[in-house]
KOLNU-850778 format. One line per 5 residues: for each residue x, y, z of N, C-alpha, C. Coordinates in nm, 3 decimals. Layout:
<atoms>
X,Y,Z,X,Y,Z,X,Y,Z  ...
</atoms>
This chain:
<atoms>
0.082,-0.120,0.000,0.000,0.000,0.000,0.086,0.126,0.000  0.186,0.082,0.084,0.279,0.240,0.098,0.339,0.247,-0.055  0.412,0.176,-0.137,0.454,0.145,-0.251,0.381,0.237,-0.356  0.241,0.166,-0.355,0.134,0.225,-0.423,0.101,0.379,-0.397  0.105,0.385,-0.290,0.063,0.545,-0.289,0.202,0.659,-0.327
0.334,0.571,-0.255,0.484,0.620,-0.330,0.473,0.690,-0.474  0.427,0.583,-0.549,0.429,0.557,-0.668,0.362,0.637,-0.734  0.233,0.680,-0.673,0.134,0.748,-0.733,0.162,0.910,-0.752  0.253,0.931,-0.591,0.281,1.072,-0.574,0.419,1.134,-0.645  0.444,1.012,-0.670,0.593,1.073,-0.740,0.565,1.066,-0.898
0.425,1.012,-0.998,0.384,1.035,-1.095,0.292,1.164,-1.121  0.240,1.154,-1.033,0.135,1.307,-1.076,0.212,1.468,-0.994  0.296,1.417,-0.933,0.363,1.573,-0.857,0.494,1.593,-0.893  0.572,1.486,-0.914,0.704,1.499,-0.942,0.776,1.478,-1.114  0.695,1.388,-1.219,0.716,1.414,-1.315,0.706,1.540,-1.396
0.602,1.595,-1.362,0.519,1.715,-1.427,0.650,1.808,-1.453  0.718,1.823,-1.315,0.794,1.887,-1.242,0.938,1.927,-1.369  1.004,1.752,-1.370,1.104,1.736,-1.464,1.031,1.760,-1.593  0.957,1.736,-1.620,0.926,1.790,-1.776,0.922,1.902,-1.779  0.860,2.008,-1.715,0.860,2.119,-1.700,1.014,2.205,-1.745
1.118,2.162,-1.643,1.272,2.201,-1.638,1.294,2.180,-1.805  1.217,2.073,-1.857,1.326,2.050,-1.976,1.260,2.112,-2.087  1.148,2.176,-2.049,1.041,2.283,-2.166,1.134,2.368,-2.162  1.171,2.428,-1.998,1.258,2.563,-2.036,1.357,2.587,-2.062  1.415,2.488,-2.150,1.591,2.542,-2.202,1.539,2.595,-2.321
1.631,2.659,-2.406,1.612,2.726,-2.464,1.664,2.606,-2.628  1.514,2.664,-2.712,1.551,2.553,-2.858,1.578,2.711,-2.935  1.717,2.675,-3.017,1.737,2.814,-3.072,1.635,2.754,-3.252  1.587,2.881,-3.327,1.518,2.854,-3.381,1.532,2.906,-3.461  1.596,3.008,-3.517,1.661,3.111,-3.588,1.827,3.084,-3.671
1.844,3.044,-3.754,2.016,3.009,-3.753,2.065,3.105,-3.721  2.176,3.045,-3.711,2.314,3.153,-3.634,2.401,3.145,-3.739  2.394,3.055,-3.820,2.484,3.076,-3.913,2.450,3.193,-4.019  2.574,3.326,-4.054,2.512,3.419,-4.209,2.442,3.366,-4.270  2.458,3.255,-4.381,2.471,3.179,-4.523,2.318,3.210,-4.507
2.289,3.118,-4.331,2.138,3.025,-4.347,2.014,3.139,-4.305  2.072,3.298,-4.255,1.997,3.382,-4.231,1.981,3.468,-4.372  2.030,3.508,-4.458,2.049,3.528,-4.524,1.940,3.465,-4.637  1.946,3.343,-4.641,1.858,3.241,-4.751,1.711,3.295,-4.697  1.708,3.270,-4.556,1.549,3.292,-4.466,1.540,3.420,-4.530
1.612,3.613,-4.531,1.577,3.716,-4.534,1.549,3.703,-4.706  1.606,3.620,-4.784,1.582,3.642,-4.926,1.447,3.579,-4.934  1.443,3.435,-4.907,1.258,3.359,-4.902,1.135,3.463,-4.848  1.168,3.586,-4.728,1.101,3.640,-4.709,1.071,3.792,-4.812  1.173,3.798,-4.867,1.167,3.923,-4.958,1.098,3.881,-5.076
1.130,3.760,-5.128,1.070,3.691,-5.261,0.897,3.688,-5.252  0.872,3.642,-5.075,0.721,3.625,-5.043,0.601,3.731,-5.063  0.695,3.847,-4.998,0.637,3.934,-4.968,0.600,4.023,-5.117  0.722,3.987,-5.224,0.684,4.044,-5.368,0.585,4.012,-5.399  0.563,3.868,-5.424,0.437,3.786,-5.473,0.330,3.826,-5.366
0.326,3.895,-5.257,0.193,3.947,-5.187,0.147,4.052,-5.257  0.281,4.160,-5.282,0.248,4.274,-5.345,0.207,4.247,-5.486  0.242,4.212,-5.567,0.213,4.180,-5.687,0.059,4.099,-5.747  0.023,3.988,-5.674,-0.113,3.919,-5.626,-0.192,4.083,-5.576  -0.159,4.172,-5.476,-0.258,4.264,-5.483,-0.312,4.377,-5.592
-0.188,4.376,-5.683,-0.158,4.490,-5.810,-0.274,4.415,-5.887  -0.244,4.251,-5.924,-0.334,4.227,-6.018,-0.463,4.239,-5.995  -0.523,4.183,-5.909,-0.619,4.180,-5.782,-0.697,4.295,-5.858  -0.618,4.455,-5.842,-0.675,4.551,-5.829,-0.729,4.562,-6.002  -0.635,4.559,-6.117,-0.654,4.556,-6.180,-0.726,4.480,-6.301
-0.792,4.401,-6.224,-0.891,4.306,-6.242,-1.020,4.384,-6.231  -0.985,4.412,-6.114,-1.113,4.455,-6.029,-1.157,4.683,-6.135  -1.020,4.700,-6.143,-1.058,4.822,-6.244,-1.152,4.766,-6.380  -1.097,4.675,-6.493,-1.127,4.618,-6.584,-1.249,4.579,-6.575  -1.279,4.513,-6.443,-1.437,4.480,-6.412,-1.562,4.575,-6.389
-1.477,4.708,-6.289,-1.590,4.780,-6.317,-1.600,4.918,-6.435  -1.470,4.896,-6.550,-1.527,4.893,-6.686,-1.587,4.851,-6.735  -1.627,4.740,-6.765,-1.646,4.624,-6.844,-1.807,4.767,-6.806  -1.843,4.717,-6.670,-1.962,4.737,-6.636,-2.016,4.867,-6.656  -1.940,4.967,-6.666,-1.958,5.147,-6.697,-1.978,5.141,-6.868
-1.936,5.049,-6.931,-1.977,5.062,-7.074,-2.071,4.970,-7.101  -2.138,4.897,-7.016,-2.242,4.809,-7.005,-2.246,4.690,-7.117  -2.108,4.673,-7.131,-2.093,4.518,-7.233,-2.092,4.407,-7.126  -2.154,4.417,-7.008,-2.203,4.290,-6.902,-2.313,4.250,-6.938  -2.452,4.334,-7.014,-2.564,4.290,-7.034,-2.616,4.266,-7.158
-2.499,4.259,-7.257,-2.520,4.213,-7.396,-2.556,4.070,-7.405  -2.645,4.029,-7.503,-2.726,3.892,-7.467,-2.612,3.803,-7.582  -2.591,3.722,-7.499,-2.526,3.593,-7.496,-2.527,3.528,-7.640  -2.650,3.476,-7.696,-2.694,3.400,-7.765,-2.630,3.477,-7.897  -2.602,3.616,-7.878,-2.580,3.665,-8.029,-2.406,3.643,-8.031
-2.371,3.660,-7.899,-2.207,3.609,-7.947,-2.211,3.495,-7.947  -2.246,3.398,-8.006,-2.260,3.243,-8.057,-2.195,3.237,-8.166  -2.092,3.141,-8.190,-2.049,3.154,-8.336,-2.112,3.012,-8.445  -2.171,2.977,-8.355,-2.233,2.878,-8.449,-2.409,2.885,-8.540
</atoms>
């Protein structure tokens, strides 16, 4: 019985404990090496183009569209641009 209850208190109070210690060292996450910071600041410059660029078209889509609609070639009937 004493065993058992040993056993019990040194699983739910004292493991927690050591896992805990070994959360807080420190995982470095960032390289330290130039070469490999360097590659990361270029992947992020490359990303961030293609954000900007995805919004340019975006917009200019979105101009073209509400042309399309100010010269009202949205409500021209269908059936006559048929080429058959």
């Amino acid at each position: 019985m004493k065993l058992t209850v040993f056993l019990t208190f040194m699983t739910f109070f004292k493991v927690p404990l050591l896992w805990g210690q070994e959360a807080k060292q420190a995982i470095e996450v960032f390289p330290s090496t130039p070469f490999y910071q360097y590659i990361i600041y270029e992947n992020l410059v490359i990303f961030w183009i293609a954000i900007i660029g995805l919004i340019v078209i975006i917009g200019m889509k979105l101009r073209e569209i509400e042309r399309v609609q100010k010269l009202g070639l949205d409500k021209t009937d269908h059936l006559s641009m048929r080429s058959d």
